[in-house]
PDB file with SEQRES, HELIX, SHEET and CRYST1 records, atoms N, CA, C and O in Angstrom:
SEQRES   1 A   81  UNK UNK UNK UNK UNK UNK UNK UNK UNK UNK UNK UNK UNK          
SEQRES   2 A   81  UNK UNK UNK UNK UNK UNK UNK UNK UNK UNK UNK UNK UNK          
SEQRES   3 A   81  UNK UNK UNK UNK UNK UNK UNK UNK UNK UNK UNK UNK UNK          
SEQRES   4 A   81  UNK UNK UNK UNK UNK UNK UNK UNK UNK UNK UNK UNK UNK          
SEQRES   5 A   81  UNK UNK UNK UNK UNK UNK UNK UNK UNK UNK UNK UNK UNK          
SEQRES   6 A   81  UNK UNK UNK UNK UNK UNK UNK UNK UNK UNK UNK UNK UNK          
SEQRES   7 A   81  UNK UNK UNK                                                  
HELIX    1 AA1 UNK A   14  UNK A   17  1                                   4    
HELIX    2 AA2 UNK A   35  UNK A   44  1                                  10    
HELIX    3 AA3 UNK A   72  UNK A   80  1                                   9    
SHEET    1 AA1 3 UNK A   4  UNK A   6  0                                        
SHEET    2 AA1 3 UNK A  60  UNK A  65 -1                                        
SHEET    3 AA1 3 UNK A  49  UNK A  54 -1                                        
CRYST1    1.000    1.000    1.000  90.00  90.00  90.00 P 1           1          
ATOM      1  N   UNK A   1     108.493 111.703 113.461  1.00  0.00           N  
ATOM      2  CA  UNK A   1     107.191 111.083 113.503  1.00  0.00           C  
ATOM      3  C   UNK A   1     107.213 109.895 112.554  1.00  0.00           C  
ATOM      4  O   UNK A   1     107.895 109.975 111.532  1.00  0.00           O  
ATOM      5  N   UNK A   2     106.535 108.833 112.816  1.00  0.00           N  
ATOM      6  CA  UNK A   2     106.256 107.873 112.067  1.00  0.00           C  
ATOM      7  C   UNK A   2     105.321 106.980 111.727  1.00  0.00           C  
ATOM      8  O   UNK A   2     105.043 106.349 112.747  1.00  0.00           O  
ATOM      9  N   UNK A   3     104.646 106.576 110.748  1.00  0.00           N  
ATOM     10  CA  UNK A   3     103.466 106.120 110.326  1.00  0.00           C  
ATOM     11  C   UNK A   3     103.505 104.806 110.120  1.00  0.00           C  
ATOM     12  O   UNK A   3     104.552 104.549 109.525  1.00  0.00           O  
ATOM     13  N   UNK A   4     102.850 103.809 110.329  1.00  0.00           N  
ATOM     14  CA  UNK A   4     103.167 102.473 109.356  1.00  0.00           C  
ATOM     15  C   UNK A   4     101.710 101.563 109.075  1.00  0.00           C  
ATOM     16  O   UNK A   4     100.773 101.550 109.873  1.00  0.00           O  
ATOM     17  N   UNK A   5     101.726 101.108 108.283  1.00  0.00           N  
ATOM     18  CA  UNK A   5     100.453 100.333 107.242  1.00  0.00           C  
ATOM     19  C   UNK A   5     100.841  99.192 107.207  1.00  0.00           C  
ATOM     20  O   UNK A   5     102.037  98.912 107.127  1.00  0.00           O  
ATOM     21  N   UNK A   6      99.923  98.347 107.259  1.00  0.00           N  
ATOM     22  CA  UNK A   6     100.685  97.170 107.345  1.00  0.00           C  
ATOM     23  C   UNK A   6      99.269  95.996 107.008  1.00  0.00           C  
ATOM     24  O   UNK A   6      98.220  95.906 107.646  1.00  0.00           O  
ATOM     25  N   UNK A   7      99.651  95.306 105.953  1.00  0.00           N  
ATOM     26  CA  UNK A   7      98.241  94.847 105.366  1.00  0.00           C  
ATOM     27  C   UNK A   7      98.326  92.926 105.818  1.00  0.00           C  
ATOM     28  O   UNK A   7      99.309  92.501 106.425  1.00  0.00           O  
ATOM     29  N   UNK A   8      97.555  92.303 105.543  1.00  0.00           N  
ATOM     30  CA  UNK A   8      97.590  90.652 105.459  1.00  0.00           C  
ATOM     31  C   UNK A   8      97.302  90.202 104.279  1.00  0.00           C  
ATOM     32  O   UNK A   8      96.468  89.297 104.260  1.00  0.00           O  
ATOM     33  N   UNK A   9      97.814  90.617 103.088  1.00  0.00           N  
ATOM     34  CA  UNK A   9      98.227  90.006 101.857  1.00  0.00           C  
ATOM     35  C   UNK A   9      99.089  89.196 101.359  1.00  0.00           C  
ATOM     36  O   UNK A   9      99.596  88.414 102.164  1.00  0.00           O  
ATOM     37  N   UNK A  10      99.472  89.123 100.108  1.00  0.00           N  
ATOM     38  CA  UNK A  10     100.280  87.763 100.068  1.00  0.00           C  
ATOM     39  C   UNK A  10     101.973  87.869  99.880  1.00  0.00           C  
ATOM     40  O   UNK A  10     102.757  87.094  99.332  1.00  0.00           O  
ATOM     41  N   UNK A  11     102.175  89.074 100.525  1.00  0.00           N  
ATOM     42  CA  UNK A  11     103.596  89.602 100.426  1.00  0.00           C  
ATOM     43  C   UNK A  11     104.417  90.041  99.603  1.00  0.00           C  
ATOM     44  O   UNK A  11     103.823  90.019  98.526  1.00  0.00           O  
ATOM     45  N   UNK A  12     105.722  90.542  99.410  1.00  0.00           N  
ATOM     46  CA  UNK A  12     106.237  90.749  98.145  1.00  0.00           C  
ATOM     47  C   UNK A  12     107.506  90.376  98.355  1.00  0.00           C  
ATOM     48  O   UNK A  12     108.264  90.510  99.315  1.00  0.00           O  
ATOM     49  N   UNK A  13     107.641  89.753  97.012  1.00  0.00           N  
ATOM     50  CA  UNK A  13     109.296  88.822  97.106  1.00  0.00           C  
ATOM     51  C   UNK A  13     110.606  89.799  97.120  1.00  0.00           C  
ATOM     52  O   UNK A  13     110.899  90.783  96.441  1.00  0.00           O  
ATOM     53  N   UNK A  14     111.331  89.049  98.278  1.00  0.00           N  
ATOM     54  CA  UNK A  14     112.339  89.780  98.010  1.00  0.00           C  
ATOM     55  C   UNK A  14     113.027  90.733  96.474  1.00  0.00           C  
ATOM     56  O   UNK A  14     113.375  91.894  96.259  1.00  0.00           O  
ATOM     57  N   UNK A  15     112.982  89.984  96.005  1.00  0.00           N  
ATOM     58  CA  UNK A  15     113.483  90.601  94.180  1.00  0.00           C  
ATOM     59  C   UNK A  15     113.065  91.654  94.130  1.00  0.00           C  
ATOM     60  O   UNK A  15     113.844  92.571  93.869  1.00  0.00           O  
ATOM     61  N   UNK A  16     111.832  91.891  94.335  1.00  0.00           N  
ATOM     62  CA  UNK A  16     110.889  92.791  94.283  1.00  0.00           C  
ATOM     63  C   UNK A  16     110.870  94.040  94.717  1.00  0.00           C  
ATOM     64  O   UNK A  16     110.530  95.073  94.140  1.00  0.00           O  
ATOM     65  N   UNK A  17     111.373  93.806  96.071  1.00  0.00           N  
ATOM     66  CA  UNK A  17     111.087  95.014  96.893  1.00  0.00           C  
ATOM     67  C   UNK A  17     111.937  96.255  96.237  1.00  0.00           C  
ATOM     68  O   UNK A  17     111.276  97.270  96.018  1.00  0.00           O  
ATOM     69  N   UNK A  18     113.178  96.281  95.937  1.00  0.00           N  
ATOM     70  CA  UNK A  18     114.084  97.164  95.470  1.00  0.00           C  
ATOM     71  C   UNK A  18     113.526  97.870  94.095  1.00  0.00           C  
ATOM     72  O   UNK A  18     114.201  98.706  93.494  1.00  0.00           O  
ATOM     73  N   UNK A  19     112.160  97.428  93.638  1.00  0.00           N  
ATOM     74  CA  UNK A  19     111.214  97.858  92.714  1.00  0.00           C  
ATOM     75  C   UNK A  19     110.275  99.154  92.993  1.00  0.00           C  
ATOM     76  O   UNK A  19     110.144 100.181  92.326  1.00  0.00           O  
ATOM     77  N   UNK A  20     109.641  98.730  94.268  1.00  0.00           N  
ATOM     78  CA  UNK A  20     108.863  99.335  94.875  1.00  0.00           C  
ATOM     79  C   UNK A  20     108.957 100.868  95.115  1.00  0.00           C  
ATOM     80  O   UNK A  20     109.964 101.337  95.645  1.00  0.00           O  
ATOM     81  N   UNK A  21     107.927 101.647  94.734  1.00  0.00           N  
ATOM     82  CA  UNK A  21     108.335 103.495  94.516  1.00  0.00           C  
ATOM     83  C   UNK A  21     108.663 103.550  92.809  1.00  0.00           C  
ATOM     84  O   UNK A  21     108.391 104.487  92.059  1.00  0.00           O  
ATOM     85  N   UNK A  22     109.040 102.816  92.604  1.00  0.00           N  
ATOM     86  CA  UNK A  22     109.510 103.342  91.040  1.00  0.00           C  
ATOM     87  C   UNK A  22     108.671 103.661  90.195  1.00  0.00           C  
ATOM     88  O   UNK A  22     107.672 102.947  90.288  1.00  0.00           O  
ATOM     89  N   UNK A  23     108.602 104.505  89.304  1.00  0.00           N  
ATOM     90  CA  UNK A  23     107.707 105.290  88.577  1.00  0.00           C  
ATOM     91  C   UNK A  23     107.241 103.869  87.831  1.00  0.00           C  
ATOM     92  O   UNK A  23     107.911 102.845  87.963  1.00  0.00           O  
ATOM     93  N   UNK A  24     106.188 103.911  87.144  1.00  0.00           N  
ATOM     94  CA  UNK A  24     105.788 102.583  86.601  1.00  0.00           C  
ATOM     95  C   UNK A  24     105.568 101.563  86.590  1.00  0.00           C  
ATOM     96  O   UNK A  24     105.123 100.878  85.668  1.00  0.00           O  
ATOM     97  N   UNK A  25     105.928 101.205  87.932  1.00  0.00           N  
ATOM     98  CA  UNK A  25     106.228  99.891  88.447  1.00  0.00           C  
ATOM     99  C   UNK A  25     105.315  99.123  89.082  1.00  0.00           C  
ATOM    100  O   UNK A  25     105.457  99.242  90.299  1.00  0.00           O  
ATOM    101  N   UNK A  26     104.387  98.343  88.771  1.00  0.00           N  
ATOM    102  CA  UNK A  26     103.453  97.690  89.359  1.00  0.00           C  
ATOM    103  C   UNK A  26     102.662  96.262  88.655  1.00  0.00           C  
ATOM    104  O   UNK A  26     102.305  96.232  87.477  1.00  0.00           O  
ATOM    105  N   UNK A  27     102.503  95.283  89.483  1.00  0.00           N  
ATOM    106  CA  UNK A  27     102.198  94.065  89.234  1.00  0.00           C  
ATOM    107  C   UNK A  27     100.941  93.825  89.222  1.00  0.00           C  
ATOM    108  O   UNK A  27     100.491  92.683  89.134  1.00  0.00           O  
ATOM    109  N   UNK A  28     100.127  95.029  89.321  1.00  0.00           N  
ATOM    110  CA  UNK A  28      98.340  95.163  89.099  1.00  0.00           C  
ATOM    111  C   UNK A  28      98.064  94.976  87.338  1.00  0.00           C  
ATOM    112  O   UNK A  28      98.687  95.732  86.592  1.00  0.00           O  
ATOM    113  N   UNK A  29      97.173  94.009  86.778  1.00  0.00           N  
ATOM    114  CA  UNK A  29      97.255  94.369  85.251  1.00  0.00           C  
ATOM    115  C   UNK A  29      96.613  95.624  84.954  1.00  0.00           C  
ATOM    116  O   UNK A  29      96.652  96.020  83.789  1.00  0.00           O  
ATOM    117  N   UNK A  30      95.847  96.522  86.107  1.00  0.00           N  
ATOM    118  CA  UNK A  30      94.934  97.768  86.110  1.00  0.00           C  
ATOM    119  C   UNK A  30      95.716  98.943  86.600  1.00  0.00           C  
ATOM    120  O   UNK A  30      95.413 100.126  86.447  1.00  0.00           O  
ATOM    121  N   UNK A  31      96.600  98.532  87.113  1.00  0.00           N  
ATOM    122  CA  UNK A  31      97.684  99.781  87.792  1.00  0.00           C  
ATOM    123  C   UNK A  31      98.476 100.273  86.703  1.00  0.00           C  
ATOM    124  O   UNK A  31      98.745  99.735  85.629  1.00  0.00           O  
ATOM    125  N   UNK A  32      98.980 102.001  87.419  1.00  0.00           N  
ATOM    126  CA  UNK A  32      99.600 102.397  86.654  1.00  0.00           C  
ATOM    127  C   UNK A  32     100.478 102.717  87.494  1.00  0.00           C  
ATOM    128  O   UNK A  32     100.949 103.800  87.147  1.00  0.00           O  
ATOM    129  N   UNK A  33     101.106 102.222  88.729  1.00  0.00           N  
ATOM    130  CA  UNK A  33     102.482 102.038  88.850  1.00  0.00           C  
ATOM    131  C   UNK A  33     102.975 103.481  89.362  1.00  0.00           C  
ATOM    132  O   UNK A  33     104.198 103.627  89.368  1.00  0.00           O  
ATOM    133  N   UNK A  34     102.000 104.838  89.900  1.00  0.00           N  
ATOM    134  CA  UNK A  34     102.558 105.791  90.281  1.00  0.00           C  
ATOM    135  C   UNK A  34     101.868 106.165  91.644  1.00  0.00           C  
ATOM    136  O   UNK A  34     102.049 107.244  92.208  1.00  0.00           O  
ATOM    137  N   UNK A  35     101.188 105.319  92.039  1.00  0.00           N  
ATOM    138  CA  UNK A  35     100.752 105.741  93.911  1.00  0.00           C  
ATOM    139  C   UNK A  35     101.979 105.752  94.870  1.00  0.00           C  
ATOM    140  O   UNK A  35     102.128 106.533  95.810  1.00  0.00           O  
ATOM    141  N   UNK A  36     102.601 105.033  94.591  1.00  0.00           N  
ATOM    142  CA  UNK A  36     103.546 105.042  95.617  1.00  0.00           C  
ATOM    143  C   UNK A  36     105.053 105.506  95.059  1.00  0.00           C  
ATOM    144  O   UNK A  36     106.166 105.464  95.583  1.00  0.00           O  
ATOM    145  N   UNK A  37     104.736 105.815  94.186  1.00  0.00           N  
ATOM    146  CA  UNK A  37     105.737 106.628  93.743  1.00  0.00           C  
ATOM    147  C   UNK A  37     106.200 108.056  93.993  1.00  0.00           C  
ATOM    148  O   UNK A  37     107.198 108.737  94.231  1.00  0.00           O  
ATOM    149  N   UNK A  38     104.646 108.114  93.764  1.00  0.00           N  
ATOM    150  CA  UNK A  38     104.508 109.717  94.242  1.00  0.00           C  
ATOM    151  C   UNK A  38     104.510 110.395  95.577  1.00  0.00           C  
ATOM    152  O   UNK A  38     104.847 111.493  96.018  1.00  0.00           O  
ATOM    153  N   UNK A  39     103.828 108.923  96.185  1.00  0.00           N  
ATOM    154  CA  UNK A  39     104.371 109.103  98.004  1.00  0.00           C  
ATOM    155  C   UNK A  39     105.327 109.194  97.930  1.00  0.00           C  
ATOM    156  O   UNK A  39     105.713 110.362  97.991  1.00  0.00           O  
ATOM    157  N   UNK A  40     106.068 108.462  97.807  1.00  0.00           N  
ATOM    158  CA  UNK A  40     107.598 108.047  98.181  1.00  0.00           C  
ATOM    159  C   UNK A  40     108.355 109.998  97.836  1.00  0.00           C  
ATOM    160  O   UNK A  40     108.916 110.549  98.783  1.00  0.00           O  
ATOM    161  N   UNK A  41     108.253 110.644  96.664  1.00  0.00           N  
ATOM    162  CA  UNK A  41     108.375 111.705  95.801  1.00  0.00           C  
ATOM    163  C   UNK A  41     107.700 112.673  97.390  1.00  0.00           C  
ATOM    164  O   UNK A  41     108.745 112.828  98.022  1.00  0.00           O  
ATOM    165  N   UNK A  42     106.980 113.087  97.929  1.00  0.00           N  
ATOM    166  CA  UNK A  42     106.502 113.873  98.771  1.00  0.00           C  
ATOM    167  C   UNK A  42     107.021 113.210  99.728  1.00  0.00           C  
ATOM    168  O   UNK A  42     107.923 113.990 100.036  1.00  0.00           O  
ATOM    169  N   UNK A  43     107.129 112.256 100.498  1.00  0.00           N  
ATOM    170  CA  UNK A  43     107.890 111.863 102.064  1.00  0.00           C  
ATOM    171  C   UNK A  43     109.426 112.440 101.394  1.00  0.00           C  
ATOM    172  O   UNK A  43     109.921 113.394 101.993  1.00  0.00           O  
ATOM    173  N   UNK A  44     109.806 112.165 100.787  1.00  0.00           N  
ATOM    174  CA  UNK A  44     111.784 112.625 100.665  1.00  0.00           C  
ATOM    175  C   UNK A  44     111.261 114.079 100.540  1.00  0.00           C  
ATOM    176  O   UNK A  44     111.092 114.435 101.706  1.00  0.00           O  
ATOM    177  N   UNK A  45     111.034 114.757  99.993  1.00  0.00           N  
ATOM    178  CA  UNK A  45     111.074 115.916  99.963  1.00  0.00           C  
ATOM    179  C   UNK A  45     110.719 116.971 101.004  1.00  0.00           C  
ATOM    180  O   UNK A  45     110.768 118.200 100.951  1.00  0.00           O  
ATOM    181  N   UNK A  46     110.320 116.067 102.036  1.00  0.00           N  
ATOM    182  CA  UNK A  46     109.566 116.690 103.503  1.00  0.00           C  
ATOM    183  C   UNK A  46     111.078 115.875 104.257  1.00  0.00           C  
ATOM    184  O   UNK A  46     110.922 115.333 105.351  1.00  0.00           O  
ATOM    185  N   UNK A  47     112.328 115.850 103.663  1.00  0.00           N  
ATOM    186  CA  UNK A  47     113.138 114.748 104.377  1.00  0.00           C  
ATOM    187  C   UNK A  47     113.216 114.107 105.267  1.00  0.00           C  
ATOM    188  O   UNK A  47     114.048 114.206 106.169  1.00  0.00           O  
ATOM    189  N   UNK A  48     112.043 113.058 105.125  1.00  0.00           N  
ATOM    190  CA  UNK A  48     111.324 111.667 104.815  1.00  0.00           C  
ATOM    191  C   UNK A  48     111.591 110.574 104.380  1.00  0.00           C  
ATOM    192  O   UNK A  48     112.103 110.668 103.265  1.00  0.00           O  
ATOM    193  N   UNK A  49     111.482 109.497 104.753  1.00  0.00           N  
ATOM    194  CA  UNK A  49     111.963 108.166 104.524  1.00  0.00           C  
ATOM    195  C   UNK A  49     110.840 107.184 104.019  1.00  0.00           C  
ATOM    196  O   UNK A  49     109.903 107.892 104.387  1.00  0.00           O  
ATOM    197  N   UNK A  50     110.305 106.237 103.530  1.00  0.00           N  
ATOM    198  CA  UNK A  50     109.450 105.296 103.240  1.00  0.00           C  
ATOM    199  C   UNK A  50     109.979 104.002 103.109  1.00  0.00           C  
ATOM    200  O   UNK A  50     110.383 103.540 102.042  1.00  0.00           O  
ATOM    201  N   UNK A  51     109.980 103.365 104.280  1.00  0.00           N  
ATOM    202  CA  UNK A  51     110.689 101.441 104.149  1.00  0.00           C  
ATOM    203  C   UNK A  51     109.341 100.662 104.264  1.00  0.00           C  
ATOM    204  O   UNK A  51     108.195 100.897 104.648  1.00  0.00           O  
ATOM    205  N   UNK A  52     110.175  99.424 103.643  1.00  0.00           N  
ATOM    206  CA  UNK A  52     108.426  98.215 103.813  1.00  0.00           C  
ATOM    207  C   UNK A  52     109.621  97.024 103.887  1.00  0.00           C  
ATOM    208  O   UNK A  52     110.687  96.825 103.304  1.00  0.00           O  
ATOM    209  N   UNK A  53     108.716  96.244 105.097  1.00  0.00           N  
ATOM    210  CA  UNK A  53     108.985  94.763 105.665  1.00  0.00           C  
ATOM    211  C   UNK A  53     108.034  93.931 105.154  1.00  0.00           C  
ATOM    212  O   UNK A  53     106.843  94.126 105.399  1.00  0.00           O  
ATOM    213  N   UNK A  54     108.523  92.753 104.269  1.00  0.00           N  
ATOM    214  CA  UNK A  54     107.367  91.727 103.446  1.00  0.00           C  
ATOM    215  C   UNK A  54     107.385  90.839 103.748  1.00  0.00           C  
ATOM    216  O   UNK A  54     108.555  90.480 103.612  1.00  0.00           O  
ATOM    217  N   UNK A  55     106.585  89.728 104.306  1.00  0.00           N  
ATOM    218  CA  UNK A  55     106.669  88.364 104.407  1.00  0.00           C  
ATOM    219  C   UNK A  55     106.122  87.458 103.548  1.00  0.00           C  
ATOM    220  O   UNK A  55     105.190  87.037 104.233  1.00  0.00           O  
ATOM    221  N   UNK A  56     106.066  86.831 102.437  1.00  0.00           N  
ATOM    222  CA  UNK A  56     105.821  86.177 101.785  1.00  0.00           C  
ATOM    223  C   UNK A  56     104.399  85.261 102.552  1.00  0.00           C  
ATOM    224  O   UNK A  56     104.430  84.299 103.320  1.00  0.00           O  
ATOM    225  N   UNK A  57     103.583  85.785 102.154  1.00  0.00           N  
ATOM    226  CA  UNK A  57     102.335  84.647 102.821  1.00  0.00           C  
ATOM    227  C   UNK A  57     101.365  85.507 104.294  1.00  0.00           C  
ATOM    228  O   UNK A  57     100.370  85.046 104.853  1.00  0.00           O  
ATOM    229  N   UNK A  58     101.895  86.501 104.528  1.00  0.00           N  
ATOM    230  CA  UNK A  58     101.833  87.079 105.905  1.00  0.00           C  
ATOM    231  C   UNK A  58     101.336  88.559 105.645  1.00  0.00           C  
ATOM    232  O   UNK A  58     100.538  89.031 106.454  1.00  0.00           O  
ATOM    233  N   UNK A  59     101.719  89.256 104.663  1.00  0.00           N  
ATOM    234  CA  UNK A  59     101.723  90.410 104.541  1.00  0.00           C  
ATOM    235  C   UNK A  59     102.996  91.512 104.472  1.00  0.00           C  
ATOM    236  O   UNK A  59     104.058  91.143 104.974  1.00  0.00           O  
ATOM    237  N   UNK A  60     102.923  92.891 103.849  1.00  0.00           N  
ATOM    238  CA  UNK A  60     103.395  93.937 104.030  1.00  0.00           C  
ATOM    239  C   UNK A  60     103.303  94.938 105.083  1.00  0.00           C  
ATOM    240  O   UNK A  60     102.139  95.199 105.386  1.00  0.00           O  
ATOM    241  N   UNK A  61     104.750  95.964 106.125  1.00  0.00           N  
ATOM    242  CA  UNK A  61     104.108  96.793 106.260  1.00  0.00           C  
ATOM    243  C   UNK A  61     105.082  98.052 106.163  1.00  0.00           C  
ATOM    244  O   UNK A  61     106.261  97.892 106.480  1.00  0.00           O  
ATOM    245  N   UNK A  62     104.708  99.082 105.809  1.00  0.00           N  
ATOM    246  CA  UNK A  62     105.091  99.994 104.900  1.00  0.00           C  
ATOM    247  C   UNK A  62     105.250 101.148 106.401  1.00  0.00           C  
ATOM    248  O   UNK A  62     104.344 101.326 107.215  1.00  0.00           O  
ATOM    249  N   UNK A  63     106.339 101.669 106.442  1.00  0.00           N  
ATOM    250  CA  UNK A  63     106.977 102.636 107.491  1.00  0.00           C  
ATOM    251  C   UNK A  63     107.311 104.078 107.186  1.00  0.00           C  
ATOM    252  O   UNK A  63     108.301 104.142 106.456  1.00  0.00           O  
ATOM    253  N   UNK A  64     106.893 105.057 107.452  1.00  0.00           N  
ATOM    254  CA  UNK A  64     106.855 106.306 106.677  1.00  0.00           C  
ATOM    255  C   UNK A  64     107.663 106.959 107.665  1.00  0.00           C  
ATOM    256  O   UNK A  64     107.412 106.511 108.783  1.00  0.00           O  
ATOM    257  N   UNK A  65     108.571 107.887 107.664  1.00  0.00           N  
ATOM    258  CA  UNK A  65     109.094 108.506 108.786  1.00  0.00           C  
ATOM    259  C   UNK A  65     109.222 109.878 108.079  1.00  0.00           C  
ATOM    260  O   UNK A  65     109.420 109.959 106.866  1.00  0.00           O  
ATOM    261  N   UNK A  66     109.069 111.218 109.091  1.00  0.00           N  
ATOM    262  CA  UNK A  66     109.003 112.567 108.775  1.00  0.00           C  
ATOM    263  C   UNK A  66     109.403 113.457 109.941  1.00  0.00           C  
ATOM    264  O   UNK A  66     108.806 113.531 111.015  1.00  0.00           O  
ATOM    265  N   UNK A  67     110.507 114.128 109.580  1.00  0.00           N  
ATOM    266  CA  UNK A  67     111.061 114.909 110.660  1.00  0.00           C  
ATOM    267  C   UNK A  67     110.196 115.733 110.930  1.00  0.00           C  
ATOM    268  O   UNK A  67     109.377 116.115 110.094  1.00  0.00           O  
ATOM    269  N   UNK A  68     110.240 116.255 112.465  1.00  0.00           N  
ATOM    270  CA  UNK A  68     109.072 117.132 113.196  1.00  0.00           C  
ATOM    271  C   UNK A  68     109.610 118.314 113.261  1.00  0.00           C  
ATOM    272  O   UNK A  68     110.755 118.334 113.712  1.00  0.00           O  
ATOM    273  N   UNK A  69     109.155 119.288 112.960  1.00  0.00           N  
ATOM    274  CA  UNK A  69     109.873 120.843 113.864  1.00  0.00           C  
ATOM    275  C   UNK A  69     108.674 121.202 114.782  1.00  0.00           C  
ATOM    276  O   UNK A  69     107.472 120.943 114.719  1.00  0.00           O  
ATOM    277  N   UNK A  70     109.531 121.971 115.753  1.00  0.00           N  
ATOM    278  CA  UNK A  70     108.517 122.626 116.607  1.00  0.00           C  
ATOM    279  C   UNK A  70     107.608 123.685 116.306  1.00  0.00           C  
ATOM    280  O   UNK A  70     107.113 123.602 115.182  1.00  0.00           O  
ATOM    281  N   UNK A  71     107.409 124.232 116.698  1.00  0.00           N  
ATOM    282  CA  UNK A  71     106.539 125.453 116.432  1.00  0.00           C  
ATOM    283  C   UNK A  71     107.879 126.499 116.521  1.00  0.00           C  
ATOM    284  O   UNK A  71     108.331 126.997 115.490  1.00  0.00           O  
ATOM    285  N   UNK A  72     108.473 126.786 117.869  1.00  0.00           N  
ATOM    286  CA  UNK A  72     109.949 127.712 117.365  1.00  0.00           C  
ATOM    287  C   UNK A  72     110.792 127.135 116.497  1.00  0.00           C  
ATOM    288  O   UNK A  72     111.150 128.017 115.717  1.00  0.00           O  
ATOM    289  N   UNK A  73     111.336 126.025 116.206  1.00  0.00           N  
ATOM    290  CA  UNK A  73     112.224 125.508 115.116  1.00  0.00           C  
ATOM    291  C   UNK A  73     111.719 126.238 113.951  1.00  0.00           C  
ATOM    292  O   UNK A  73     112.495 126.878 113.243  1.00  0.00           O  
ATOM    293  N   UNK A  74     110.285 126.170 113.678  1.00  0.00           N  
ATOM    294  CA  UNK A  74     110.082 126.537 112.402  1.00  0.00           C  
ATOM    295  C   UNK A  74     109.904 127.889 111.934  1.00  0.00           C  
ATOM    296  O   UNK A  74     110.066 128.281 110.779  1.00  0.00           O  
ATOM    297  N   UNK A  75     109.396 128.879 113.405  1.00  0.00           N  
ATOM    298  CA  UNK A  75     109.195 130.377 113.477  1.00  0.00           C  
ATOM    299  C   UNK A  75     110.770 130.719 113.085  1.00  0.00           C  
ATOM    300  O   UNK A  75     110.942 131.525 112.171  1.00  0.00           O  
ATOM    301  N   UNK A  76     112.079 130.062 113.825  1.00  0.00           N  
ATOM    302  CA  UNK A  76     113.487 130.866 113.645  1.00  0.00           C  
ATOM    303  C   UNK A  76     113.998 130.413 112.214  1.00  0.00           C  
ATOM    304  O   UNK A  76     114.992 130.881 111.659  1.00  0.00           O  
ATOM    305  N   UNK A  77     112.924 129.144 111.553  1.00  0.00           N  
ATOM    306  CA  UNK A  77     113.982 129.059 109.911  1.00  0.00           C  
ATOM    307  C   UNK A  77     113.392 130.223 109.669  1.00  0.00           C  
ATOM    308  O   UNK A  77     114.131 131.198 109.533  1.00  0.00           O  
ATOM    309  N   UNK A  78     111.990 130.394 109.564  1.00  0.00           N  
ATOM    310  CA  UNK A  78     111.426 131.618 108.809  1.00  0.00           C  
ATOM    311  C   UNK A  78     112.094 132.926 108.451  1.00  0.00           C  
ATOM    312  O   UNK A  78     112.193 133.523 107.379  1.00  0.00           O  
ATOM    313  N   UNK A  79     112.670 133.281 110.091  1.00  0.00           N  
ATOM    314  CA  UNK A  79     113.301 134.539 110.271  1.00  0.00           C  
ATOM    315  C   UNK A  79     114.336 134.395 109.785  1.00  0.00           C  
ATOM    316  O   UNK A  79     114.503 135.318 108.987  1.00  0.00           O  
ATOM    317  N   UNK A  80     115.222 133.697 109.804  1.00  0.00           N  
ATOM    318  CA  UNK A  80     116.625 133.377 109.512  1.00  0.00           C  
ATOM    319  C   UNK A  80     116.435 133.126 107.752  1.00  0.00           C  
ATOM    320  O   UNK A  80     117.554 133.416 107.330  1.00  0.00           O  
ATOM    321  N   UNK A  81     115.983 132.921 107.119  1.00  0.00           N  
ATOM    322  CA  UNK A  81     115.810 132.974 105.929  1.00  0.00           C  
ATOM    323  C   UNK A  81     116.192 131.598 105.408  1.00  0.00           C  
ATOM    324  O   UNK A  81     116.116 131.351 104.204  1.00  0.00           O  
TER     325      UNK A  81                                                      
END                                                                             
C-alpha cells in the first residue's frame, strides 16, 4: 500500500534532503525536529519505507509505502508463531 502528500511550497534543496527524518532536524525556528522522525521510526518498523521528491520552487511530495497482509497471511503468522 502506498500513501503520498504532496504540498506547493518552496521545496527542499537537494543538500537537504538526506537530512530529512533525522531526530532534531528541522529548519522551523519553532520546530523541534521530531514529526517526521517519528513517522519515519513507525513506517520502518511496520517494514515500511518513507521517500520525498522536492522541487525547488514547486513543492514536496512525501511517499509512504507499507506492506499489506491478508487477513490469512496474518491468521497463519499468528499460528505459526
Amino acid at each position: 500500500m502506498a500513501i503520498s502528500f504532496q504540498d506547493t511550497g518552496v521545496g527542499i534543496p537537494e543538500a537537504r534532503l538526506e537530512l530529512i527524518g533525522r531526530p532534531f532536524y528541522t529548519t522551523k525556528s519553532k520546530g523541534m525536529g521530531l514529526g517526521l522522525s517519528i513517522v519515519k521510526q513507525v513506517v520502518e518498523k511496520h517494514g515500511g519505507t518513507i521517500n520525498v521528491k522536492s522541487k525547488l520552487g514547486k513543492g514536496s511530495t512525501f511517499t509512504i509505502q507499507i506492506p499489506v497482509q491478508t487477513r490469512d497471511e496474518t491468521t497463519s503468522n499468528l499460528l505459526i508463531g
